[in-house]
C-alpha positions in Angstrom: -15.5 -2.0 -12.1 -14.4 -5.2 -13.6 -13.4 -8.3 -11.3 -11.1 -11.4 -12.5 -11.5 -14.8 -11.2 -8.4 -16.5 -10.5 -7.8 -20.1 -9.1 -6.9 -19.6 -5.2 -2.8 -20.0 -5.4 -1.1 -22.2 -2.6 -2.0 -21.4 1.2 -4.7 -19.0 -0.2 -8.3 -19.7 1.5 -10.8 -19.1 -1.4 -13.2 -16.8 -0.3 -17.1 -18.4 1.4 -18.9 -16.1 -1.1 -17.1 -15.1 -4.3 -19.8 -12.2 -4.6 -18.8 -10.8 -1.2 -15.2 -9.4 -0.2 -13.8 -8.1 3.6 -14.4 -5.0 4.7 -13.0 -4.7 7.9 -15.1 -7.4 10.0 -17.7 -7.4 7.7 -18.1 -9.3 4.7 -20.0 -6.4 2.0 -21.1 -6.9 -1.5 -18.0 -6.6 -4.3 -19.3 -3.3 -6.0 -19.8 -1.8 -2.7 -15.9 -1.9 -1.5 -14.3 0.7 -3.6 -17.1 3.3 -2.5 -16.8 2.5 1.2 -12.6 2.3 1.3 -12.8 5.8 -0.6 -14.9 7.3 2.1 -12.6 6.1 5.1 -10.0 7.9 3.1 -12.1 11.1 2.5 -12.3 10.9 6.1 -9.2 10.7 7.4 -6.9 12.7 4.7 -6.8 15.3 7.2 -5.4 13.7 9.5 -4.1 10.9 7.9 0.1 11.5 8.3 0.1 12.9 11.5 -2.2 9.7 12.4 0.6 7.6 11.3 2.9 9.4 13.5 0.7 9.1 16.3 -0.8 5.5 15.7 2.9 4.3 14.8 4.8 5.7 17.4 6.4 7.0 14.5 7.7 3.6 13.8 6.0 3.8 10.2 8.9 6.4 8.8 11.3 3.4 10.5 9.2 1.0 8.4 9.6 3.3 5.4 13.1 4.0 5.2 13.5 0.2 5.4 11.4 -0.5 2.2 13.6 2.1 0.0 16.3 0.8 1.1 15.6 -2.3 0.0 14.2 -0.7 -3.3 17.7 1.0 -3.7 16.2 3.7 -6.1 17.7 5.2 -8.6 18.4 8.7 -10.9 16.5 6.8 -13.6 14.0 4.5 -12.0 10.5 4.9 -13.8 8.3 4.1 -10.3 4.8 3.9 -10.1 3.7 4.1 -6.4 0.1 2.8 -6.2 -2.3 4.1 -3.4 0.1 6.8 -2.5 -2.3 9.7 -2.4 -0.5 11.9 0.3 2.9 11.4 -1.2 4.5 10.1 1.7 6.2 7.3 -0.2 7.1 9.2 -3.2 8.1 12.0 -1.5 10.8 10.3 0.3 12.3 8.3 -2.7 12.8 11.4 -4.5 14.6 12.9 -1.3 16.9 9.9 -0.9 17.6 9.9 -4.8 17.5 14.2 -5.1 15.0 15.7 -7.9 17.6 17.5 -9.8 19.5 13.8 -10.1 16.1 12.0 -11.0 15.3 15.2 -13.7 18.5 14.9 -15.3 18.7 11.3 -15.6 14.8 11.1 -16.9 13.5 9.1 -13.6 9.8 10.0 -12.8 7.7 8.8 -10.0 3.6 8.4 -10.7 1.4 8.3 -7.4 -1.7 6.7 -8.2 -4.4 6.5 -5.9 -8.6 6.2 -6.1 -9.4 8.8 -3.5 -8.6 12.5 -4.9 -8.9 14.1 -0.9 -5.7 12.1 -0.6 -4.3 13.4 -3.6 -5.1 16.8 -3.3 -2.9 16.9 0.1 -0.2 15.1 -1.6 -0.4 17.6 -4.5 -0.1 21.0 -2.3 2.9 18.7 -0.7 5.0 18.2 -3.7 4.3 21.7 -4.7 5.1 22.8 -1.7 8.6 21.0 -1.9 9.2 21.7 -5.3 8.6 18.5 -6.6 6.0 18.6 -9.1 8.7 18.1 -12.3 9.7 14.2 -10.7 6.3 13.7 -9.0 2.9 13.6 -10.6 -1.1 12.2 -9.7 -3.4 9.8 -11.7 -6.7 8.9 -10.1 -6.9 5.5 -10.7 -7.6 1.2 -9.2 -4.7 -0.3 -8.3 -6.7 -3.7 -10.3 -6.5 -1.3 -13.8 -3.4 1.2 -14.0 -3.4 3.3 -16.8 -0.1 2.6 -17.7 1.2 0.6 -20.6 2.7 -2.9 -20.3 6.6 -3.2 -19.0 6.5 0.5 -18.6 7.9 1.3 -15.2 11.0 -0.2 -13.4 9.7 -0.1 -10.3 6.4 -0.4 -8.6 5.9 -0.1 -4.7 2.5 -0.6 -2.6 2.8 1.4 1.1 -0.3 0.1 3.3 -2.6 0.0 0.6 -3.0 -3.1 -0.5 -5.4 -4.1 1.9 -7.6 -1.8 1.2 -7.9 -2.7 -2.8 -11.3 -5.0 -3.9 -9.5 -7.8 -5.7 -6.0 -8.0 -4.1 -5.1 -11.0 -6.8 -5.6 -8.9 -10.0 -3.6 -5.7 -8.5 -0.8 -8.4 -7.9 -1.6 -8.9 -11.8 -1.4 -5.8 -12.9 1.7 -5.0 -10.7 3.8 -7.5 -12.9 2.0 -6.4 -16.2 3.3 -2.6 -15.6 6.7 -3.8 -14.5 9.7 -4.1 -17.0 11.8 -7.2 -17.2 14.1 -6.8 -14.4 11.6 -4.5 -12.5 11.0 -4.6 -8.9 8.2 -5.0 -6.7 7.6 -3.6 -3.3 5.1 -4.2 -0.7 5.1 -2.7 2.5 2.1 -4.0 4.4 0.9 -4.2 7.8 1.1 -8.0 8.9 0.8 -10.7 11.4 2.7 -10.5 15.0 5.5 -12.7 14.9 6.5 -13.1 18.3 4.3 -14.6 20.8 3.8 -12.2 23.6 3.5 -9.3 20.8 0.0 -10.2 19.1 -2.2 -10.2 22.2 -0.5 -6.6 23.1 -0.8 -5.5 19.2 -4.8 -7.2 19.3 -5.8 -5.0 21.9 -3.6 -1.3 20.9 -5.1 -2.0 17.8 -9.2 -2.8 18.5 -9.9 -0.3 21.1 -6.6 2.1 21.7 -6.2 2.8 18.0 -10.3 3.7 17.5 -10.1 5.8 20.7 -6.9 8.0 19.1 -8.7 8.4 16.1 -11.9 9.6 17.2 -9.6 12.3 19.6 -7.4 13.5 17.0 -9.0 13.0 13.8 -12.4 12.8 15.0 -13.8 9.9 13.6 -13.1 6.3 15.1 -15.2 4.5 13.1 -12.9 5.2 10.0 -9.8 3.8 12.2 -11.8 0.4 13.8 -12.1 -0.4 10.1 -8.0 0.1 9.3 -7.3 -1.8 12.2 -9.7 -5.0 11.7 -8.4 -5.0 8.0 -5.1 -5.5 9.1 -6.7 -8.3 11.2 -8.4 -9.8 8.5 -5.3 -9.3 5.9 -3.6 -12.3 4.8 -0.6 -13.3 6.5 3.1 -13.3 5.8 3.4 -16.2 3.9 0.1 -16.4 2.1 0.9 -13.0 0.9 4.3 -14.4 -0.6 2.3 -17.3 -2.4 0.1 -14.8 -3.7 2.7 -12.8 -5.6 4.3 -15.8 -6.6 0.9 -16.7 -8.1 0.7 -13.3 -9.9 3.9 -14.4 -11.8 6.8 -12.4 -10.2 9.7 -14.3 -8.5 12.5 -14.2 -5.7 9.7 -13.4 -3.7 11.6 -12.7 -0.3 9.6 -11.3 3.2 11.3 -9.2 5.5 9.7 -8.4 9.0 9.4 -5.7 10.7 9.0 -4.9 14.6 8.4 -8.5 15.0 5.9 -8.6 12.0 3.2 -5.8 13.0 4.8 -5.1 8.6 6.4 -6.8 6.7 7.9 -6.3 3.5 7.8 -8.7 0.8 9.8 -8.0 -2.3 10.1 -9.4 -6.1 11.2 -9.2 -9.1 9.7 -9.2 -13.0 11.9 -11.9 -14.9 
């Protein structure tokens, strides 16, 4: 796996040890992240949707609705959705916008993902629903897409970000895939807003959120690392300079529940 150095753009701390990258509340050598992220994942697949539910309060499919909303999808819309394995995301675009409308008009939605446990549920969903002609799978990094350049009008990230090696080159290669006038989409857990919120969200998240995992999924470990890499995840507005960095503009964030997500949204001029 390649790496790109990139100067640190505003409000970004550069990192203590460029040879070492977050991983939860560790710091791990840079090779070693993709491995480790892919084996929470095979993990948790399971589980993972109904853990959303559980975790979430089912405020995520709240949080979701809001981000394709703001996406405003459409019968034509090329969309890549980049560490989507399960399909949740693509699943509901192509629900709000209806398969036969997309098929007819030529839109197509790619899932992309690095963990094929994921997939593989997201695949028997689709099939399941009848989806397969609008939806398809590509096991790939969100830092190297297999897609050409300006190919897709729309690209949207769903809690994954976080979870990618080199967050600054996936930002890249989000505006290298998007067509002039394309849109970007983040939806991303983020930083508590309101004051009496983030000592309530600190504790749910570092020892209730462990605790439901190891019950219903059986394996807490997996779910103290998603909750101390939200922790660790850059906040609102550093997020916002880093996409401006990558090159894509109008970079607006909206918040959501008082910030626990956010969603940040831009554009490819």
């Amino acid at each position: 796996m390649t790496t790109t150095t990139k100067q640190n753009p505003p409000g970004h701390a550069p990192r203590e040890n460029p040879k070492t990258v977050p991983f939860g509340d560790e710091n791990i050598p840079i090779g070693e992240k993709v491995a480790r992220v892919r084996a929470v994942f095979d993990s948790v697949a399971p589980k993972y949707d109904l853990m959303n539910d559980i975790t979430s309060l089912g405020a995520h499919r709240i949080w979701k609705a809001a981000a394709i909303d703001r996406l405003m999808p459409r019968p034509a819309m090329r969309v890549v959705d980049v560490a989507g394995g399960t399909a949740d995301m693509a699943m509901r675009i192509a629900e709000r916008v209806g398969t036969d409308a997309m098929s007819q008009a030529g839109g197509h939605i790619s899932v992309m993902d690095i963990n094929p446990a994921m997939m593989e549920i997201g695949q028997g969903r689709v099939k399941q629903a009848q989806m397969a002609d609008t939806i398809d799978f590509t096991c790939a990094n969100g830092e190297a897409l297999p897609l050409d350049d300006s190919s897709v009008d729309a690209y949207i990230i769903a809690f994954g970000l976080r979870n990618i090696t080199n967050p600054e080159q996936a930002l890249a290669e989000a505006r290298r895939v998007l067509a002039p006038g394309g849109h970007f989409l983040c939806l991303e857990f983020s930083h508590p807003k309101w004051p009496l919120l983030k000592p309530l969200y600190d504790g749910y998240s570092d020892h209730i959120m462990p605790r439901i995992g190891g019950w219903v999924a059986g394996d807490d470990t997996s779910y103290r690392y998603l909750a101390e890499s939200i922790r660790r995840f850059p906040n609102q507005e550093t997020l916002k300079a880093m996409i401006e960095h990558a090159g894509l503009e109008q970079v607006t964030v909206t918040n959501l529940t008082g910030g626990i997500a956010a969603i940040h949204s831009a554009w490819r001029l």
